[in-house]
C-alpha positions in Angstrom: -3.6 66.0 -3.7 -4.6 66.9 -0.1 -3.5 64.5 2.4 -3.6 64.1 6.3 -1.1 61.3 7.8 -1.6 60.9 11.7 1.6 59.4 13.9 2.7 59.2 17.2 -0.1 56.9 17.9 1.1 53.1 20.2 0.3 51.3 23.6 1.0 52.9 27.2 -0.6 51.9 30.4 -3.1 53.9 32.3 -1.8 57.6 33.3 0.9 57.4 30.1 1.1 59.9 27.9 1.3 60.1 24.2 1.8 62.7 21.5 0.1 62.1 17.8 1.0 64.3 15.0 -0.8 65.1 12.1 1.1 66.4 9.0 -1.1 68.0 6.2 0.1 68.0 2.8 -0.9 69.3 -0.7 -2.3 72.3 0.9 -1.5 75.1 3.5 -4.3 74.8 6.0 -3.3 77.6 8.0 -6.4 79.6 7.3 -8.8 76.5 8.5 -9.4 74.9 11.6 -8.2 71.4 12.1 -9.4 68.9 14.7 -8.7 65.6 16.3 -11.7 62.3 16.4 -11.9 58.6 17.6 -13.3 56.2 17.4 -13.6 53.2 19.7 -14.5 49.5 18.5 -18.5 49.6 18.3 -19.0 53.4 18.8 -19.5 55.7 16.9 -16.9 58.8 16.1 -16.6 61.6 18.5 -15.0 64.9 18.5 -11.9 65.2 21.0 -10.5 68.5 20.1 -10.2 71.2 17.9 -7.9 74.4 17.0 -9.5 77.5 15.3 -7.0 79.4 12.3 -6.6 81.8 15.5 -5.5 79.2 18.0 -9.0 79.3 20.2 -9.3 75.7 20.9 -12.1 73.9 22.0 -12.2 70.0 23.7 -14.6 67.5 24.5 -15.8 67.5 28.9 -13.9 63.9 29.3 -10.4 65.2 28.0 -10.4 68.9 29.4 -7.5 68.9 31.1 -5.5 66.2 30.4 -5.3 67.0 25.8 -4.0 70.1 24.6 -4.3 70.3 20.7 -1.9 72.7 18.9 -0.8 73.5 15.6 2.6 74.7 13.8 1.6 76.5 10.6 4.9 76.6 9.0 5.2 72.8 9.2 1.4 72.4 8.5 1.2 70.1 11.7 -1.3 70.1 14.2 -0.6 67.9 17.7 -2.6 66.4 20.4 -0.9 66.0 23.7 -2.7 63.6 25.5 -1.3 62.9 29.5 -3.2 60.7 32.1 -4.7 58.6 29.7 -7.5 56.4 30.9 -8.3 53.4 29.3 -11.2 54.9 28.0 -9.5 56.9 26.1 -8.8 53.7 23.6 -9.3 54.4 20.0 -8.4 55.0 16.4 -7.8 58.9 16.6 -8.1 60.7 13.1 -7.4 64.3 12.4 -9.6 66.3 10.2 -8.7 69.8 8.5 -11.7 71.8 8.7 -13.8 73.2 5.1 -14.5 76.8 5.9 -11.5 79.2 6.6 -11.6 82.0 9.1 -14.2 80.4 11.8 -14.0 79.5 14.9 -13.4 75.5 16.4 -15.1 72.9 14.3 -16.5 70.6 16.4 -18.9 68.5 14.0 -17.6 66.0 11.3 -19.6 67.5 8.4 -17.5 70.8 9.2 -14.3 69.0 8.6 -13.3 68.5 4.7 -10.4 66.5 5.0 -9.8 63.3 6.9 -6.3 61.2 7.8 -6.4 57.4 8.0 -6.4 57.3 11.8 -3.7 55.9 14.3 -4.6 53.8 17.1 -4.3 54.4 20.8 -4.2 51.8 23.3 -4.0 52.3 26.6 -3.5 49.3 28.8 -4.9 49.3 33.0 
């Protein structure tokens, strides 16, 4: 059974920084790209950032800059740095392992095949 289990997520204050984890299990993803989402009460899901099976990585205009995704294939992790977070940046962030293998960053949700439960982010002013 394939599963996803985000952590790392909490509550820091504007300019903070946090780092979420997402641990894959039940399956090497190594071969697939693997992405980070949120979603923010009353929006709907958007893409943050993703990481190609070749480490091309691709990020969403409002966190270029401050997010750097990156993944450890032996521990079947991938991370999301997040520094100088804004309190738009507020949200349940959920990491997503990607269906096809060998292509580049997924950016759309109906690329992704697997999905974690999401940990929330809050980020205070």
């Amino acid at each position: 059974q394939v599963q996803l289990v985000e952590s790392g997520g909490g509550l820091v204050q504007a300019g903070g920084s946090l780092r979420l984890s997402c641990a894959a299990s039940g399956r090497n993803f190594r071969r697939n790209g693997m992405g980070w989402f949120r979603q923010a009460p009353g929006k709907e899901r958007e893409f943050v950032a993703a990481v190609s099976w070749s480490d091309n990585t691709s990020y969403r205009d409002s966190v270029k800059g401050r997010f750097t995704i990156s993944r450890d294939n032996l521990k079947n992790t991938v991370y999301l740095q997040m520094n100088s977070l804004e309190p738009e940046d507020r949200a349940v962030y959920y990491c997503a392992a990607g269906t096809r293998a060998y292509t580049n960053t997924p950016v759309y949700p109906d690329e992704y095949e697997y999905w974690g439960q999401g940990t929330q982010v809050a980020v205070s002013s």
